[in-house]
N, C-alpha and C positions, 0 to 999 in steps of 0.2 A: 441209651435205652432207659436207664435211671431217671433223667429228665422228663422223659413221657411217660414213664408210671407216677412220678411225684405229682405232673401234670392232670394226670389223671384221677389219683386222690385229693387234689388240692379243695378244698371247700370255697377257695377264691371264685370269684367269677372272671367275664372277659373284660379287659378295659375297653373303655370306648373308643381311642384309638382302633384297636383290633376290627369293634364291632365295625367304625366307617370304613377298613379296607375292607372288609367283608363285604359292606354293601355297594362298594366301589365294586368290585370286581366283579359281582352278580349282574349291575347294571352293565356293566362294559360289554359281557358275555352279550347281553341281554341284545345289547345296539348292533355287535357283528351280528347276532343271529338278524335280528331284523331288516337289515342293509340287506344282508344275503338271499333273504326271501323277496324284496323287492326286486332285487337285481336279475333272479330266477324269474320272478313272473314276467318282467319286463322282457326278459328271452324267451316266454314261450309265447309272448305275446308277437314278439317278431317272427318267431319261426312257423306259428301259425300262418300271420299275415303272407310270406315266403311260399308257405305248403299251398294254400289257395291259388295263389298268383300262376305258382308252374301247373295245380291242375287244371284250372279254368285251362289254361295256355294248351296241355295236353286233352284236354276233351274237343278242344276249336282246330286242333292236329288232326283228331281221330275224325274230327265231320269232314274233313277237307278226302280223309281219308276214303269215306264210304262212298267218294262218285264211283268209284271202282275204274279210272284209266290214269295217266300216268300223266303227268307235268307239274308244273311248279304253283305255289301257291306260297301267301306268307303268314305269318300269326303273329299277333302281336302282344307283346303281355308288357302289363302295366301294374307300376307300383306305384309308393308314395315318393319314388326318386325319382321317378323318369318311364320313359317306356323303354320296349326294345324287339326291335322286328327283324323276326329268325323265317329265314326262308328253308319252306319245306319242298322237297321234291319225292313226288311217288311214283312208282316204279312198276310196271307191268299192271294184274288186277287190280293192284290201289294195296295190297298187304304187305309190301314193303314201301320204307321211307328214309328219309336220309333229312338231317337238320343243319343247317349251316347260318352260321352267328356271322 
């Protein structure tokens, strides 16, 4: 504790040394933070594209839904990988359904 009050009345200032790891370290800080926020946007950029994809899918579900009788129809949702076509079957009025991949 005597070292960091001496420290502390010293009239020295900080060597330069000191001063570049100080600005080293600020900067390094500085680069995780920034990686990190790329990395984030870049997932909510995906999970956006994702969120669309299954409601488009589920709104073209819901129309297939409103003939109001019962059999099979399919829907297809499409991404930037590829498509993928899920067979729907409705059931009595058309208010139940069932999805099979």
């Amino acid at each position: 504790m005597s070292k960091f009050l001496k420290k502390l009345r010293s009239k020295r200032g900080e060597t330069f040394a000191e001063i570049l790891i100080a600005i080293l370290i600020v900067a390094f800080g500085c680069m995780i933070i920034a990686v990190l926020y790329d990395s984030s946007l870049d997932l909510n950029i995906k999970a956006s594209e994702q969120d669309d994809a299954f409601y488009s899918a589920l709104s073209e579900t819901e129309q297939l839904l409103d003939g109001g009788s019962s059999g099979t129809g399919h829907v297809i949702i499409e991404d930037e990988e590829g498509s993928l076509s899920v067979e729907v079957g409705t059931y009595g009025d058309g208010s139940a359904a069932a999805y099979k991949r």
